[in-house]
C-alpha positions as CSV (number, residue, x, y, z in Angstrom):
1,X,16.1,-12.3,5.0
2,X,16.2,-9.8,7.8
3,X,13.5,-10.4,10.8
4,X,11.6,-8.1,13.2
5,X,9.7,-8.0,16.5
6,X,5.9,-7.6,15.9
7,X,5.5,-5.2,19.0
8,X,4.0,-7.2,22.1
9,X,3.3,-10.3,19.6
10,X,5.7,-12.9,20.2
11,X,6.0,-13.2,16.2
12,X,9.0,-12.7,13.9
13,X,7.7,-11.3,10.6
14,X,10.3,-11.0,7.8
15,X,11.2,-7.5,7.4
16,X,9.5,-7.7,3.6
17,X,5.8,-8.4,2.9
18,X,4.0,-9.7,0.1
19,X,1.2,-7.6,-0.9
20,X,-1.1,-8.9,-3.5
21,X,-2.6,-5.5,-4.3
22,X,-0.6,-5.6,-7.5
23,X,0.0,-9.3,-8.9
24,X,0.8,-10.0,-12.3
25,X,-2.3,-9.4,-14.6
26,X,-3.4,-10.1,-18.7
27,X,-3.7,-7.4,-21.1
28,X,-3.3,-4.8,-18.5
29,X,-7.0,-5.6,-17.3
30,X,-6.2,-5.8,-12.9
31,X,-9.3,-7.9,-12.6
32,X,-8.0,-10.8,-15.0
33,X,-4.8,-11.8,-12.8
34,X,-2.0,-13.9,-14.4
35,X,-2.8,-17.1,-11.7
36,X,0.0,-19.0,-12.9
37,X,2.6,-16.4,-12.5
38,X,0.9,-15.0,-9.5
39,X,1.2,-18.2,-7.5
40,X,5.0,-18.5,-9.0
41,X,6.5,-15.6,-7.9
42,X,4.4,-15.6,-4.2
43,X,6.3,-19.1,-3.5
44,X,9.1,-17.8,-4.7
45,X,8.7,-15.3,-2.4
46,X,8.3,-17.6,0.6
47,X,10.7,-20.2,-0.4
48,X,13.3,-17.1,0.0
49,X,12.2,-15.8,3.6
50,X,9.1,-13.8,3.1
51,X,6.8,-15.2,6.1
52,X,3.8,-12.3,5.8
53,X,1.3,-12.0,2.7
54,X,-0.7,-9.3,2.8
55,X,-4.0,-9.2,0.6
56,X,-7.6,-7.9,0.8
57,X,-11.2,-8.2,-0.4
58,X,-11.4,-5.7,-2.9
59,X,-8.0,-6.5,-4.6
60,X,-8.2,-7.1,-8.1
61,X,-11.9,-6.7,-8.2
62,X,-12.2,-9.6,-5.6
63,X,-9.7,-12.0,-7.3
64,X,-6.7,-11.4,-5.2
65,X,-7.8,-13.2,-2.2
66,X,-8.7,-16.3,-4.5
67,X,-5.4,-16.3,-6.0
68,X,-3.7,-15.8,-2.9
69,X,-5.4,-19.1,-1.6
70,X,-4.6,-21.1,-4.6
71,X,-0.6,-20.2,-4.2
72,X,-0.4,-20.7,-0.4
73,X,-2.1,-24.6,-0.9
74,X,0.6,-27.6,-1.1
75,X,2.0,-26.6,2.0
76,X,2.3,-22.9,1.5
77,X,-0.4,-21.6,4.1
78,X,1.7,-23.3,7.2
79,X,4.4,-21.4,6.0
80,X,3.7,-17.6,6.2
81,X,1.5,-15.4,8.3
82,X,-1.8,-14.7,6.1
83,X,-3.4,-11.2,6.3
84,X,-6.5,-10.1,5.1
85,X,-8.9,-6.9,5.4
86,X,-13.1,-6.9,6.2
87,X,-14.2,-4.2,3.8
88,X,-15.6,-1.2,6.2
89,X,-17.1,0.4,3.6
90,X,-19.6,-2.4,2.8
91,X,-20.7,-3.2,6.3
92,X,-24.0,-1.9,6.7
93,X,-24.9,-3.8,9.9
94,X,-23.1,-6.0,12.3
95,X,-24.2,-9.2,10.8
96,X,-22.2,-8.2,7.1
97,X,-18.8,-8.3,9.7
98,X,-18.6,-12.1,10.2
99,X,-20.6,-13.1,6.5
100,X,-17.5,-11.3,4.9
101,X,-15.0,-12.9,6.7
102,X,-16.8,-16.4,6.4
103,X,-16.4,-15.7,2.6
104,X,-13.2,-14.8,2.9
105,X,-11.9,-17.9,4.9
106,X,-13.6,-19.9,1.7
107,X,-11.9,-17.8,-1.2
108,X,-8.3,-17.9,0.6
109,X,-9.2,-21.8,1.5
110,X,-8.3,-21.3,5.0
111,X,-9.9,-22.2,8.7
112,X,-8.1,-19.3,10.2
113,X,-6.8,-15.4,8.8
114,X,-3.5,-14.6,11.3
115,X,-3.8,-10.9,11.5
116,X,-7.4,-9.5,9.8
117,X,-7.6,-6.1,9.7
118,X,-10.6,-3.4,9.6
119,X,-9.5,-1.8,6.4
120,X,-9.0,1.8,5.8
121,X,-9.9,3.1,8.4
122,X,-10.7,7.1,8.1
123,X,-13.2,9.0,10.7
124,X,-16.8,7.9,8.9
125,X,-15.4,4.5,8.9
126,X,-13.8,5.1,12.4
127,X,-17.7,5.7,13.7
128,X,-19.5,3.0,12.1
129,X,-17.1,0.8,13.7
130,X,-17.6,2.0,17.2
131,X,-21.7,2.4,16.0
132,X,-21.8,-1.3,15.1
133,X,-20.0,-2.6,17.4
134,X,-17.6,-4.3,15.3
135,X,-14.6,-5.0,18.0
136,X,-17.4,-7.5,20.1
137,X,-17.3,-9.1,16.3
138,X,-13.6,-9.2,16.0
139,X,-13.2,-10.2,19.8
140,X,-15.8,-13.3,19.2
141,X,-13.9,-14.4,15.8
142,X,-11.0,-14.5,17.7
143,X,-12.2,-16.6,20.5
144,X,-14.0,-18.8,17.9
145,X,-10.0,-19.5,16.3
146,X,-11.4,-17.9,13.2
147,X,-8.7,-15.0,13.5
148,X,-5.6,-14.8,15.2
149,X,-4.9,-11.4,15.7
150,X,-6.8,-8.1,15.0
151,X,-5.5,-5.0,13.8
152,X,-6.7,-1.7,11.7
153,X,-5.0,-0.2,8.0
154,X,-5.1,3.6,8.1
155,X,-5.8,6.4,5.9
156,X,-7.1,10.1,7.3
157,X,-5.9,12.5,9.7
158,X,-3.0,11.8,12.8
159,X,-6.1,12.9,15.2
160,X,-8.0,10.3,14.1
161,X,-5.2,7.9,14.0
162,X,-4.5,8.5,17.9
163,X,-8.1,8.2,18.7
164,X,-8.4,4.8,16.9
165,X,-4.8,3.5,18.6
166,X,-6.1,4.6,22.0
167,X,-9.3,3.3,22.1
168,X,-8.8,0.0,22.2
169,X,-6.3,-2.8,22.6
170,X,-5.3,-3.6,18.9
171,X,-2.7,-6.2,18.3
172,X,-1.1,-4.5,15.4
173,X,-1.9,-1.3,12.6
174,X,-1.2,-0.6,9.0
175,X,-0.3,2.5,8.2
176,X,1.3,4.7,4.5
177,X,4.6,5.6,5.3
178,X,7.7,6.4,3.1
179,X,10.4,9.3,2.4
180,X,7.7,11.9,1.2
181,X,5.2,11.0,3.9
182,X,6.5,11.8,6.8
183,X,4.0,13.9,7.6
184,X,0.7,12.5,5.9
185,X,-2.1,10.7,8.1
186,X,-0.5,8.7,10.6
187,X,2.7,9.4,9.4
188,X,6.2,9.6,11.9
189,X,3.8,10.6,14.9
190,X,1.9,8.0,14.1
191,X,4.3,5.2,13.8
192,X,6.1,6.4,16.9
193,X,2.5,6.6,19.0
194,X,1.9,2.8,18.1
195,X,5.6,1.9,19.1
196,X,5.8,3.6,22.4
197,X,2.6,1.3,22.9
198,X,4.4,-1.5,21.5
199,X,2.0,-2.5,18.8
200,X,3.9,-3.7,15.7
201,X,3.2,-1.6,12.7
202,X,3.0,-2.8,9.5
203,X,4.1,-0.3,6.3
204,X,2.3,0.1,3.1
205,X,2.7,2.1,-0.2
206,X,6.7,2.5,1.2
207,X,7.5,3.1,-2.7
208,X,4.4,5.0,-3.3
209,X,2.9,2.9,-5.8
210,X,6.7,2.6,-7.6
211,X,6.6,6.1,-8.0
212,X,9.7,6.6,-5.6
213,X,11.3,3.8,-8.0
214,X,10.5,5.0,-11.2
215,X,8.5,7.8,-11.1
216,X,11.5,10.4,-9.8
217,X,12.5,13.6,-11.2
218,X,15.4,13.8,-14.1
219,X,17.0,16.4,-11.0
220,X,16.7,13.9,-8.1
221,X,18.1,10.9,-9.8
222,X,20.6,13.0,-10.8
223,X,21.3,13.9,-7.2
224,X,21.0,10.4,-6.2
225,X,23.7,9.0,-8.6
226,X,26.4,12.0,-7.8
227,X,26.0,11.4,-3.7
228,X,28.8,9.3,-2.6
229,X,26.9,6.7,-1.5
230,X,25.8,4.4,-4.3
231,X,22.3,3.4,-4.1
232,X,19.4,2.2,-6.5
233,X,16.0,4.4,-5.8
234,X,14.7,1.0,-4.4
235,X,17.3,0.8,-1.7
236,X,17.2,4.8,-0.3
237,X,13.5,3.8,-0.1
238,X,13.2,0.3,1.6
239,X,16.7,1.5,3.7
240,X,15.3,4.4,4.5
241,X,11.7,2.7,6.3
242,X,14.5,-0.4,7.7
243,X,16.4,2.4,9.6
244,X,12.8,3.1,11.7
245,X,13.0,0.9,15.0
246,X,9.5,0.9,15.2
247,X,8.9,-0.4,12.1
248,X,7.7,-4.5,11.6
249,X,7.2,-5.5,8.3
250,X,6.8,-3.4,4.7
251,X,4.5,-4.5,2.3
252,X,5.5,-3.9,-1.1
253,X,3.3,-5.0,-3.9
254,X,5.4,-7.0,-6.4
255,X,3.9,-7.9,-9.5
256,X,7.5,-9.4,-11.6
257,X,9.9,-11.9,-10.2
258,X,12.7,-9.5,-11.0
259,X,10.9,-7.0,-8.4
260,X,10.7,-10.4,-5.5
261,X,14.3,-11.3,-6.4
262,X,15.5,-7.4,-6.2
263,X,13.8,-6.8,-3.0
264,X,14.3,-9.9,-1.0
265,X,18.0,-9.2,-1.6
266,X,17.7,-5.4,-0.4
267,X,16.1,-6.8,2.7
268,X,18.1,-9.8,3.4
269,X,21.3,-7.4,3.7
270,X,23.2,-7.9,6.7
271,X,23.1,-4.1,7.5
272,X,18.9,-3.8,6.5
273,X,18.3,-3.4,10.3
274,X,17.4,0.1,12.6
275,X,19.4,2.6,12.5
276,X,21.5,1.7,9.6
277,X,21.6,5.3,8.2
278,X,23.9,8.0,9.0
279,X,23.1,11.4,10.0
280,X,24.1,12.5,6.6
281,X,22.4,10.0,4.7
282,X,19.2,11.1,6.7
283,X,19.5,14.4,5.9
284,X,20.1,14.1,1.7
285,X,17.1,12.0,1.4
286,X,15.0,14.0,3.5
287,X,16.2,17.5,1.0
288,X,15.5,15.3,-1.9
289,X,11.6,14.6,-0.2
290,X,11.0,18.0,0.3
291,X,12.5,19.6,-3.1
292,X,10.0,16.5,-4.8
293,X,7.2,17.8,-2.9
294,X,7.6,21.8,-3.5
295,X,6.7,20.6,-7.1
296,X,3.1,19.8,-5.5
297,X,2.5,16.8,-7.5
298,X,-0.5,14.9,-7.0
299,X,0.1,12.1,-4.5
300,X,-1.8,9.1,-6.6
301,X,-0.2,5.4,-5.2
302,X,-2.3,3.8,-8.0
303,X,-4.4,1.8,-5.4
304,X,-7.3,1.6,-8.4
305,X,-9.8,1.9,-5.3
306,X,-11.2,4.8,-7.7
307,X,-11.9,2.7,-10.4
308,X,-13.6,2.2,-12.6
309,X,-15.1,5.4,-13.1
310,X,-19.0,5.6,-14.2
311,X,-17.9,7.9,-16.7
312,X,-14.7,5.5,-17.8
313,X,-12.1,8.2,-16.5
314,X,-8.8,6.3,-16.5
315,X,-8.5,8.5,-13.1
316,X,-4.7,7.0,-12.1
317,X,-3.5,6.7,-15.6
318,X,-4.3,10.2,-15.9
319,X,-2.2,11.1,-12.8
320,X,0.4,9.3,-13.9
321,X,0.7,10.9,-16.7
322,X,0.9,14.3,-15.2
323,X,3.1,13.3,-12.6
324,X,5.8,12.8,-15.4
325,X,4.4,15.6,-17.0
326,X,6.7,17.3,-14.0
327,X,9.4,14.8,-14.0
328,X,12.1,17.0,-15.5
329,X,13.0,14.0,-17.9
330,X,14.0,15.1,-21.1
331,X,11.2,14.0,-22.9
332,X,8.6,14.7,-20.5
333,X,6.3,17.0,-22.2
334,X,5.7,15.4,-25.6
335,X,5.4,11.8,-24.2
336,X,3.1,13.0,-21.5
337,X,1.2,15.5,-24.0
338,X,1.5,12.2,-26.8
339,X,0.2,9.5,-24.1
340,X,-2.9,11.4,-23.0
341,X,-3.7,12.0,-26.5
342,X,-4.3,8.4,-26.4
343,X,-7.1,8.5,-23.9
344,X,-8.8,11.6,-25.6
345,X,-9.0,9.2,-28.3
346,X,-10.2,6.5,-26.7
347,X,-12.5,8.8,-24.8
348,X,-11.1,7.8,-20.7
349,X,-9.4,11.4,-20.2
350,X,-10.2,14.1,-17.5
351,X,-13.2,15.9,-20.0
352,X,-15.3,12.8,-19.8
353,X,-15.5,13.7,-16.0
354,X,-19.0,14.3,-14.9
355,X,-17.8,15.4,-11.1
356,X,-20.2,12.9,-9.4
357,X,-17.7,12.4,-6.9
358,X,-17.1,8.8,-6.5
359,X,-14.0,8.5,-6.6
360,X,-12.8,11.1,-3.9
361,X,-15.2,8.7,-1.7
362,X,-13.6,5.9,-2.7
363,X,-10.1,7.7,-2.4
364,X,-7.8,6.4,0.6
365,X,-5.4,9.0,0.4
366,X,-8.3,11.5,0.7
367,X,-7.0,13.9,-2.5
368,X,-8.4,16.3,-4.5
369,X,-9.2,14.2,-8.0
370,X,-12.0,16.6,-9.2
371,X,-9.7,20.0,-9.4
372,X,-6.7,18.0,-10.0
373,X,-8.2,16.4,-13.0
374,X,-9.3,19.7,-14.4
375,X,-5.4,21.2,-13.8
376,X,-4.2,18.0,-15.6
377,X,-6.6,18.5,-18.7
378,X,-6.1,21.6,-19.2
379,X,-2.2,21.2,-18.7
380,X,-1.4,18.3,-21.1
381,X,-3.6,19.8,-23.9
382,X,-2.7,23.4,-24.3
């Protein structure tokens, strides 16, 4: 396993993460996590190099953090550096800051959480924060030994980003960044702004919810396997985020051994480190981003924080679908057009939406899920 600085921390994460936003789960229902399987392949994980697991409160409808703390007993907890998240949006007063995170050192059976974070972080969150007062809370749960280290995750505008770094003296940030989103929220500004301050930054969604795995265009794989370079999808993308400088640990959220087993080896490489791109390389991967996004595809990383709908909209399943929809795979219009039929059926599609606006609240990556449902109706059933 490769290692990496953790900006001013004197800490060595492992350049791969475990996040436990997508563990193994029954019957496809994410709230009923597979606990036996879940706690097998996190181990793994860790008995292979991975030092930092990554998980939150509303994970799995709450059971994330729970399972987390069953797989890290027997040893496990002295072993890696646990992160967790206080939920901004449910703080309501400063008093709800230190009850969460009391409940959260029971469910992950732990006297400390090494790096808590104030999660997702956008500009109304941003201002309760400073409203409340919540850094005098993180400050005093740090001196109490209840946390170690205190950082923010991310998800609005670079403005907002840079007003959040600068404002006070954060150990460490969490920020979406991959191939296609250079340029979204934080983004390369972003990353850089938090390096040049030498806070370690720590990467999420860098395979956009798989979609940069197995969610590519017929055209771009195709481009991908002639280049003279030999590379899986999963390498360009974790290489690419390695070759950053600036760049601590990347979360990926693995839900099948096969994906720990495949990614620890990608990032135990001997040449997994900065700058291990060329020019070249840099330059196909960055066409391939921008010919993926001139198709103006709708950016879903199947987070789930949208769900469940009041109305039962299967909201990401619905994006998924359209995003194949314009996959350029061979079969892409009659399975998309036969796999939406399914939820018509079962009454979960985008004409059950009622527009109450929930979910573009509840939305980290901020997108346009009203509209975009309506485009993706009307597209898979003409």
């Amino acid at each position: 396993m490769q290692y990496r600085h953790f900006g001013k921390l004197n800490i060595k994460p492992s350049l791969l993460g475990f996040g436990a936003m997508r563990l193994p789960v029954i019957n496809g229902n994410d709230k009923e996590i597979n606990t036996e399987e879940a706690v097998k392949i996190i181990r793994y994980a860790i008995d292979n190099g991975v030092n930092y697991v990554d998980t939150a409160w509303p994970y799995h409808g709450g059971q994330s953090e729970i399972v987390v703390g069953k797989a890290l007993k027997n040893g496990y907890r002295q072993k890696v550096m646990l992160a967790t998240k206080n939920p901004t949006w449910l703080i309501n007063k400063a008093e709800d800051w230190d009850e969460y995170l009391d409940k959260q050192l029971q469910k992950l059976e732990t006297d400390s959480i090494d790096f808590y974070l104030q999660h997702c972080l956008d500009k109304d969150g941003w201002e309760k924060f400073k409203r409340l007062n919540l850094w005098d809370k993180a400050m005093a749960a740090k001196k109490s030994g209840k946390i170690k280290y205190f950082g923010f995750s991310f998800h609005d505008d670079y403005e907002v980003f840079e007003d959040i770094l600068d404002s006070y003296d954060w150990d460490f940030c969490q920020i979406q960044y991959n191939y296609l989103d250079t340029d979204y929220q934080a983004g390369l500004k972003g990353l850089e702004r938090a390096a040049s301050r030498n806070i370690g930054v720590i990467i999420m969604e860098p395979l956009r919810g798989g979609k940069l795995v197995h969610g590519l265009p017929k055209d771009i794989i195709d481009k991908m396997e002639a280049y003279p370079v030999k590379r899986k999808p999963v390498e360009w993308a974790l290489r690419w985020i390695a070759n950053h400088p600036g760049v601590s640990t990347i979360l990926s959220g693995m839900s099948t051994l096969e994906q720990v087993e495949e990614n620890i080896r990608l990032c135990s490489l001997p040449d997994m480190v900065h700058n291990n791109m060329t020019n070249d390389e840099l330059a196909f991967i960055e066409e391939l981003a921008n010919e993926w996004k001139a198709k103006k595809l709708i950016g879903c990383t199947g987070c789930n924080y949208c769900m469940p709908c009041p109305n039962n909209v299967n909201i990401p399943g619905s994006f998924s679908i359209y995003n194949y929809r314009h996959s350029a795979m061979a079969d892409a219009e009659s399975a998309s057009k036969k796999d939406y039929k399914k939820f018509i059926d079962d009454s979960c599609d985008a004409s059950q939406c009622i527009e109450c606006g929930a979910c573009e609240s509840a939305c980290p990556q901020h997108l346009p899920i009203i509209e975009t449902l309506k485009v993706l109706h009307a597209e898979l059933t003409k």
